[in-house]
C-alpha positions in Angstrom: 0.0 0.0 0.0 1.3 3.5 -0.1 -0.8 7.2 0.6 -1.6 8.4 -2.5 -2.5 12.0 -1.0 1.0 12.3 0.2 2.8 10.6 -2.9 0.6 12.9 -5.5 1.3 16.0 -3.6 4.3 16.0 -1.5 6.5 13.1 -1.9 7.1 13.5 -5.3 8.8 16.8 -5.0 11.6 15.2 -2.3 14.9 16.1 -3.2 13.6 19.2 -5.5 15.8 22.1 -4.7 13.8 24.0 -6.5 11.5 26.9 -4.6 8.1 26.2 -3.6 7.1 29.1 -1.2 7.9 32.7 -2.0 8.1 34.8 1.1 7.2 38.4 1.8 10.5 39.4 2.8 11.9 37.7 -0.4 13.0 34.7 1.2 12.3 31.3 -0.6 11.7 27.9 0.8 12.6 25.1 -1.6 10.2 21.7 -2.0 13.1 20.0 0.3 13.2 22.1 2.7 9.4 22.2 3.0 9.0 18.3 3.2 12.1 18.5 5.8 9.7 20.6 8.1 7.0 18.9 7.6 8.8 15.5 8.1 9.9 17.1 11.5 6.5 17.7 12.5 5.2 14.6 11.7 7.6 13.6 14.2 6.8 15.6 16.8 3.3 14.6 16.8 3.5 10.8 16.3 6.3 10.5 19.2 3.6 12.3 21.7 1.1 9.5 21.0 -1.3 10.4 18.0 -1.7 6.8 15.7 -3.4 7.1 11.9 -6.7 8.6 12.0 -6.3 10.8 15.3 -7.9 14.2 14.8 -5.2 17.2 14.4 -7.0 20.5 15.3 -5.2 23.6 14.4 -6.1 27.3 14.9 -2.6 28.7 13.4 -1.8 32.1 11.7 -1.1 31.4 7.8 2.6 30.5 8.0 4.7 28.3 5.8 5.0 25.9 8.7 1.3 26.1 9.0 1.1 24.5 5.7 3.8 21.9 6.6 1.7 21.2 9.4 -1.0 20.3 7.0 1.4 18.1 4.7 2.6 16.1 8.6 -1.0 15.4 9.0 -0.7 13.6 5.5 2.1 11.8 5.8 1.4 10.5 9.4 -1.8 9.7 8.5 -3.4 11.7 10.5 -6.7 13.9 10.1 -6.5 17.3 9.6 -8.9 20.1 11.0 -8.1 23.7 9.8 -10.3 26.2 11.6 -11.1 29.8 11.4 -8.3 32.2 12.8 -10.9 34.6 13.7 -13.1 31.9 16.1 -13.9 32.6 19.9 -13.2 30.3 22.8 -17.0 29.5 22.3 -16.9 28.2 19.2 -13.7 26.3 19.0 -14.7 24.4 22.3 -17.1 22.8 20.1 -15.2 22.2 16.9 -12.7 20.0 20.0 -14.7 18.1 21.6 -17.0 17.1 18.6 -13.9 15.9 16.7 -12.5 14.2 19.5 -9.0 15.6 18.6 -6.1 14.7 20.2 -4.0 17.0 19.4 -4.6 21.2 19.5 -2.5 23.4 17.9 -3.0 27.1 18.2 -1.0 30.9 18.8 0.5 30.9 21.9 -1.6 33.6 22.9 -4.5 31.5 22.6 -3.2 28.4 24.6 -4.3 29.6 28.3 -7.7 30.0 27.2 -7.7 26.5 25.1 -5.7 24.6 28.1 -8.6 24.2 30.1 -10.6 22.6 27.0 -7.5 20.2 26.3 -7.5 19.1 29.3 -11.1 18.3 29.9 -10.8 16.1 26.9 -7.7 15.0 27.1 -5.8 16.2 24.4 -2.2 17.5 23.9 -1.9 21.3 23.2 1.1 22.9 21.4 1.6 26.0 20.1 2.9 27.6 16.4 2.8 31.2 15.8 2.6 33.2 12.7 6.4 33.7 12.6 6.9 30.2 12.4 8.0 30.2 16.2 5.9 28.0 19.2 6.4 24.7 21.0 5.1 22.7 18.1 8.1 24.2 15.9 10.6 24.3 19.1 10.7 20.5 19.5 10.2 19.7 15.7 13.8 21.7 15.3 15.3 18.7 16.9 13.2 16.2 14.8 14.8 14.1 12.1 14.5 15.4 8.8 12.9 12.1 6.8 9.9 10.8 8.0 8.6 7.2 6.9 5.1 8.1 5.5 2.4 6.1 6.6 0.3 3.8 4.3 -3.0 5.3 3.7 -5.7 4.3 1.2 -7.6 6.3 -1.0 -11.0 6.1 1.7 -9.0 6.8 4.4 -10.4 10.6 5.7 -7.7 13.1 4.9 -9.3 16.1 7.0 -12.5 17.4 8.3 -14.0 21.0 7.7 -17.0 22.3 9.9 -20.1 23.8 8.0 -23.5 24.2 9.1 -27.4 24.5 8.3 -29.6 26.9 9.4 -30.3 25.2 12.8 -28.5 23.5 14.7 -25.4 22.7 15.6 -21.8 22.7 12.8 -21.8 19.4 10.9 -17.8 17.7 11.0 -17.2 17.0 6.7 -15.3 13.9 6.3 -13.3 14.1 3.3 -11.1 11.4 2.4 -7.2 11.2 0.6 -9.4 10.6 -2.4 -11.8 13.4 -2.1 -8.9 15.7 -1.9 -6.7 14.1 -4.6 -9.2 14.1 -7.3 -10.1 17.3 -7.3 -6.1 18.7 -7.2 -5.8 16.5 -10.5 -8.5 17.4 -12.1 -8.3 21.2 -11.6 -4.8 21.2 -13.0 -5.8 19.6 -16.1 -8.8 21.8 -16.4 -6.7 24.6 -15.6 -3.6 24.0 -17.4 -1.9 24.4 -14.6 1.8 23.4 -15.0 5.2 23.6 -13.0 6.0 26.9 -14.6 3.0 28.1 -12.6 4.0 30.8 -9.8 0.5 31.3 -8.0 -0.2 34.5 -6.0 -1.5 33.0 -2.8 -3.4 35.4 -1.0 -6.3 33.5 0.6 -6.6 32.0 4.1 -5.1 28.1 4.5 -8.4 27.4 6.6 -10.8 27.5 4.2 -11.2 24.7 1.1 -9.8 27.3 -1.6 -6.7 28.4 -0.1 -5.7 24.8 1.3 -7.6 22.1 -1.4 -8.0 24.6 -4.0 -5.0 26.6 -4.5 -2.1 24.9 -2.4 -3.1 21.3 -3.2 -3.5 22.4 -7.1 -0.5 24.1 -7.2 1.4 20.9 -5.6 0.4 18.2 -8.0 1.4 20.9 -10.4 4.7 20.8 -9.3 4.6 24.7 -9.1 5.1 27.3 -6.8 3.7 30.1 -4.6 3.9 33.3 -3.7 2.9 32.9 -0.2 1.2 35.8 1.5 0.0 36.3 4.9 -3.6 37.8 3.4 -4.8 40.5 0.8 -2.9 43.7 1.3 -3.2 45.7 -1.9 0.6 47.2 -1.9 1.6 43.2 -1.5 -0.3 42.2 -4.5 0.3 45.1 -6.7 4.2 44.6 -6.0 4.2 41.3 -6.3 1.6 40.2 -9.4 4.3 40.5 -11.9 5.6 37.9 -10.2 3.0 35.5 -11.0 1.3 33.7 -13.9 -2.0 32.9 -11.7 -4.2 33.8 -9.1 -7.0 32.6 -7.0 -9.2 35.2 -4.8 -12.1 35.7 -3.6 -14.5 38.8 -5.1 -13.4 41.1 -2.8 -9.9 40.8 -4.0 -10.9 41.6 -7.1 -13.0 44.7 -6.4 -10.4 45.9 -4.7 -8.1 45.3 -7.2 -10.4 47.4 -9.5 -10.6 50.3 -6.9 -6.5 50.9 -7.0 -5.5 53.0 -10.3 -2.5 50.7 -10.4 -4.0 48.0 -11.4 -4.0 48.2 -15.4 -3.8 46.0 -18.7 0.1 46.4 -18.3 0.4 45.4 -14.8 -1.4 41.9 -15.5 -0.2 41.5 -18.7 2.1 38.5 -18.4 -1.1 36.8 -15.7 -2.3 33.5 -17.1 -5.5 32.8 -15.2 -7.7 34.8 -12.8 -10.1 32.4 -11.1 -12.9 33.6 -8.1 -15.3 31.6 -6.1 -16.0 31.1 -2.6 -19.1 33.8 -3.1 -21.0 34.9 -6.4 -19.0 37.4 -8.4 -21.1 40.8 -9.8 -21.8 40.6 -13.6 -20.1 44.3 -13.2 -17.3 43.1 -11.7 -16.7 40.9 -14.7 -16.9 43.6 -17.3 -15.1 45.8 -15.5 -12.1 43.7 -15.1 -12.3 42.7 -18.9 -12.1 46.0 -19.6 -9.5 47.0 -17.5 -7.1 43.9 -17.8 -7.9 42.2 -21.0 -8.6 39.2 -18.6 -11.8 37.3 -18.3 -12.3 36.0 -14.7 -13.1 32.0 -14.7 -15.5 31.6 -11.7 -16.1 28.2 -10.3 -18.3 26.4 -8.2 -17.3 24.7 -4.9 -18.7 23.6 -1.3 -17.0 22.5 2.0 -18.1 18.9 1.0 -17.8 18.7 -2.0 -14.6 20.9 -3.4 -14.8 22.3 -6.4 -17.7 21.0 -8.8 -17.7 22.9 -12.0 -16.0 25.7 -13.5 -16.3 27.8 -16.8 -14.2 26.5 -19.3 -10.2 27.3 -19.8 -10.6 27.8 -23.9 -14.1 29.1 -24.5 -17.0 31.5 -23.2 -16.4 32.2 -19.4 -19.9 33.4 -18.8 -20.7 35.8 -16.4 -23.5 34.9 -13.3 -22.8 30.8 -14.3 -20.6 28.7 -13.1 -19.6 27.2 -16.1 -19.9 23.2 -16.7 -19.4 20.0 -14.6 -16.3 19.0 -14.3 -15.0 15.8 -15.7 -16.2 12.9 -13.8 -18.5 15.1 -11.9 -22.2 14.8 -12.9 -24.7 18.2 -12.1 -28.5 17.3 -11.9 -31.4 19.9 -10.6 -33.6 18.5 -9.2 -37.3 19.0 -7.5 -36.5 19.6 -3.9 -40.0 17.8 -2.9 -39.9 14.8 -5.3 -35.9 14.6 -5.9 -37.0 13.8 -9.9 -34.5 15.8 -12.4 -35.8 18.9 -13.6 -35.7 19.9 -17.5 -33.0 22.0 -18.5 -34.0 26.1 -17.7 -36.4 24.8 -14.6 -35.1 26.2 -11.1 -34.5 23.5 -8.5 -31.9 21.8 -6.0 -28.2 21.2 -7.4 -27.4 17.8 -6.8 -23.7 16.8 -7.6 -22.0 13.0 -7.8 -18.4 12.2 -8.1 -15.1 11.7 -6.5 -15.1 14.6 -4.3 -18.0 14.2 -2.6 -17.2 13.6 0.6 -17.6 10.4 2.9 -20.4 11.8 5.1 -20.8 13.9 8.6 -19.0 13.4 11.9 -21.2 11.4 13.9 -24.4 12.3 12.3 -25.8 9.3 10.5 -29.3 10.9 10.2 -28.2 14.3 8.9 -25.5 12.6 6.3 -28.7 10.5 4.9 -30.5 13.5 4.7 -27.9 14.9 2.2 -26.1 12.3 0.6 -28.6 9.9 -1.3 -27.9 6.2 -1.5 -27.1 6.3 -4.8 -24.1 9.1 -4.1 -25.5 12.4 -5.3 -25.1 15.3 -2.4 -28.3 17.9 -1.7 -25.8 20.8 -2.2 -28.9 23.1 -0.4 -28.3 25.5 -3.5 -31.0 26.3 -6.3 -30.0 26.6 -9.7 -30.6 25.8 -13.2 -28.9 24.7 -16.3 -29.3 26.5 -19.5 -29.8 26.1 -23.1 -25.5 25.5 -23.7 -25.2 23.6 -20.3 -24.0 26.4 -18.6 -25.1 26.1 -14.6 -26.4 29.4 -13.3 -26.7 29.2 -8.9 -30.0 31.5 -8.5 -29.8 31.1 -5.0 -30.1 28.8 -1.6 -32.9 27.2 -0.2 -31.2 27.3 3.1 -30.2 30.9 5.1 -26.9 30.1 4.5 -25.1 33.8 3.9 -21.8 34.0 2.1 -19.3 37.5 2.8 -16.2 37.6 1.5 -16.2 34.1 1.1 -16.7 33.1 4.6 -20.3 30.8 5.3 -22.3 32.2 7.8 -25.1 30.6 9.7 -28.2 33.2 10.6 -28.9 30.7 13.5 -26.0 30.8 15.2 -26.0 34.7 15.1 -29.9 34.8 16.3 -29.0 32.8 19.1 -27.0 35.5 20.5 -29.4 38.3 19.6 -32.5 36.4 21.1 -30.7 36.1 24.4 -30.0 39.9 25.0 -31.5 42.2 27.4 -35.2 43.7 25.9 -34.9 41.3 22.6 -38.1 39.1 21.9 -36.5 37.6 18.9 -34.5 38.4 15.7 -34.0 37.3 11.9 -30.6 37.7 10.5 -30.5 37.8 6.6 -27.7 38.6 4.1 -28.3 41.2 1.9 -26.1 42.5 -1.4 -23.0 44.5 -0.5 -21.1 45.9 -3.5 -17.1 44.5 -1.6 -18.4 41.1 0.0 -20.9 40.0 -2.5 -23.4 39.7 0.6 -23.2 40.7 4.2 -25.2 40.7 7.4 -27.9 42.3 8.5 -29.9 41.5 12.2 -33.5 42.3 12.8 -34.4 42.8 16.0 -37.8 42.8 18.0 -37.9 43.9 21.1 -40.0 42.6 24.0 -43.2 44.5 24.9 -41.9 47.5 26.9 -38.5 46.9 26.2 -36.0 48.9 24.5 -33.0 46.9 23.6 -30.0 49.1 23.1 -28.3 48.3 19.9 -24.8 49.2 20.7 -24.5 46.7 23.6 -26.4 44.2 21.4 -23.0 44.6 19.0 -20.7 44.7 21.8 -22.2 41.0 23.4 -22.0 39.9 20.0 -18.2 40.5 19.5 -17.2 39.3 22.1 -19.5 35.7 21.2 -18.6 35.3 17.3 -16.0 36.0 15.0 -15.4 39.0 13.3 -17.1 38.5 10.0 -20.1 37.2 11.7 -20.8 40.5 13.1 -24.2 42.1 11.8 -22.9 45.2 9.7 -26.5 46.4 11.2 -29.0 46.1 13.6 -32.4 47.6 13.0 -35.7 47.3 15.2 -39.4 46.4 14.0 -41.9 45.9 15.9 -43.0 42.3 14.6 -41.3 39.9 12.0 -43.0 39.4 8.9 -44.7 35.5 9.0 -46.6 33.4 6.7 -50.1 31.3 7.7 -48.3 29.0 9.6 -46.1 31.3 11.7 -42.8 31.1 9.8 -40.5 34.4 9.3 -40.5 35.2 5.7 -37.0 36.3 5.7 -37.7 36.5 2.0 -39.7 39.6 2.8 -37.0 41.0 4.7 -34.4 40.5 2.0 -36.5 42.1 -0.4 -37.2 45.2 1.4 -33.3 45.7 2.8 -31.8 44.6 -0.7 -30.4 47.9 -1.6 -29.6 49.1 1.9 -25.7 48.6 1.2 -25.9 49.0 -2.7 -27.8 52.2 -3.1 -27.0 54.8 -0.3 
């Protein structure tokens, strides 16, 4: 047996002095170097105990030993959890315990607050900061520099991401070696991705598109990337000539748009421009035509799924769609009552089947055959249609789910908090169009009879409960929710009559 994940992405690069990661302060790290620190972590974390198919949970600052952290988890045969840098306490308590890691790794700033949660469960804690410094990198400094990679089979689950519904409580995505290696081949075919590829990597390494999109892609490429801690403009001006690709989220690119530095010349040499994560503006796409030359290929992609289709390489990249399915990925719509297929042009469910559809939820039998059909096509929760050429258009989401700047974000989870502050009756929380994020959020509020909740504490409770991006951009109060015959909110309503409260000033 061997571990394909590991062989495909990692292993086949050992002994390549050739430079993988491009720093900010022009240093380079080679593909040997890399799988020497990564060999040393994988070390440190199989000598304290953890056996294949322990849980790795790690809330780390983007680093290039972050990453290596990642590619340890591989060759150890370990799982790998990534989570949001910008989590509470709160909230990564859960993401713990659920997972049943054994091993946390997180700033050292955060370690006396995560201490207490390790050991209630029992797990080891160590610590890796953004500069590469931290316990974790302290003792892997005195690890050996080859590690003997551990046999893995394609089923075996390579890492878990967190999403959610619209109630309850974040759902534990098992995706397997397989999930993960499928997709990294076929993007790179479909993308033309070669190792002559430098890829501007500006996105976050907890999220699918900067770690199984963009870092996994350019591996099996055999290319190399400029590595950046996030999205600073003066970075990626400076540094796009650089490059041959790029892979952002719409925000980048509007922001991009907004600098006068940004022209035809400056991306001249730039291969390939590709956006997801959120829906990209029709305007946004003509704009940047007409600025660079460049059409933007926007793709299609979920937490459980990775990517699923993408407008084509050579051909029409159509604005609002998502292009085609990719190959061995099938598409259907689907009735979200009767789960028959739909005619092409008719709204319904996207359904997807293929490789990288992952294995199922973390210990949630009922709620992973709610989704995933016996036959192997996922409920993506999305509604969308196919046209007249194939192309898939998303229309929208028959769950609450709200997408800003490529983050997911829950309404429940945000209501929660709302409903449980001083003088608050209840609360709907909707995303509504904002011309940077694509969508943001927007709370409702209603207060109790006599009450008067004050909206400025109501902000403050929430900061200090949910991350940053989860924050309502706004809080405004009604008097009662809007609700259909049978008592539901129609946040449909809501949407409709706050659409063009961040659009149109």
């Amino acid at each position: 047996m061997a571990n394909p994940l590991y062989d495909s992405l990692f292993g086949k690069h050992a002994g390549k002095s050739t430079p993988f990661l491009h720093l900010p302060d022009g240093s380079n790290i080679t593909h040997e170097d890399f799988l020497a620190m990564a060999a040393q972590i994988a070390h440190v974390m199989t000598r304290i105990g953890l056996k294949p198919g322990d849980r790795v949970a790690a809330q780390v600052q983007k680093s290039p030993q972050a990453l290596a952290l990642y590619a340890a988890c591989v060759q150890a045969g370990l799982v790998f959890l990534p989570l949001n840098t910008a989590y509470t306490v709160d909230e990564l308590s859960y993401f713990i315990e659920n997972s049943g890691a054994s091993l946390i790794v997180c700033d050292a700033g955060s370690e006396p607050a995560l201490a207490p949660i390790a050991e209630d469960l029992e797990a080891r804690i160590k610590t890796l900061n953004g500069d590469g410094s931290g316990s974790l990198a302290d003792q892997a400094m005195r690890m050996p520099t080859t590690f003997t990679t551990i046999d893995r089979s394609a089923d075996d689950l390579a890492a878990f991401l967190y999403t959610s519904g619209t109630t309850g409580r974040s759902k534990g995505a098992m995706l397997t070696q397989g999930n993960l290696l499928s997709n990294a081949q076929t993007l790179v075919k479909e993308w033309r991705f070669t190792s002559d590829d430098v890829l501007l990597h500006a996105l976050p390494i907890f999220h699918t598109h900067g770690l199984f999109v963009a870092s996994n892609v350019t591996l099996a490429a055999g290319g190399c990337m400029i590595f950046l801690p996030k999205f600073d403009i003066e970075e990626v001006i400076a540094r796009l000539p650089l490059a041959t690709a790029m892979m952002g989220v719409p925000t980048f690119y509007t922001r991009l748009l907004d600098d006068d530095r940004f022209t035809r010349d400056l991306s001249a040499h730039m291969r390939l421009f590709v956006s997801g994560s959120a829906p990209l503006l029709a305007e946004t796409h003509v704009q940047f035509e007409e600025r660079t030359g460049h059409r933007i290929l926007e793709r299609y992609g979920m937490t459980e799924t990775n990517m699923n289709t993408s407008n084509p390489y050579d051909g029409e990249r159509r604005p609002g769609t998502v292009g085609f399915p990719l190959p061995g990925v099938e598409v259907k719509i689907t009735n979200p009552e009767s789960g028959k297929t739909l005619p092409d042009g008719e709204v319904g469910q996207i359904e997807v089947r293929g490789p990288n559809v992952f294995k199922g939820y973390w210990q949630m039998p009922e709620k992973t055959a709610a989704e995933l059909r016996a036959d192997g096509f996922f409920i993506t929760g999305d509604l969308g249609k196919i046209d007249e050429d194939g192309y898939i258009h998303i229309v929208g989401r028959n769950k609450d789910l709200i997408i800003s700047g490529g983050y997911n974000i829950y309404p429940k989870e945000i209501e929660l908090v709302l409903d449980d502050q001083p003088g608050v009756l209840e609360s709907a929380v909707i995303g509504v169009p904002h011309p940077d994020f694509g969508e943001t959020v927007l709370g409702v509020v209603v207060p109790e009879k006599g009450g008067k909740p004050d909206l400025e504490e109501i902000q403050d409770a929430v900061k200090t409960s949910l991350a940053r991006f989860k924050h309502p951009r706004k809080l405004i109060l009604l008097d009662e929710l809007p609700r259909n015959t049978m008592g539901k909110v129609q946040k449909n309503i809501l949407r409709d009559k706050y659409q063009t409260m961040f659009t149109h000033p």
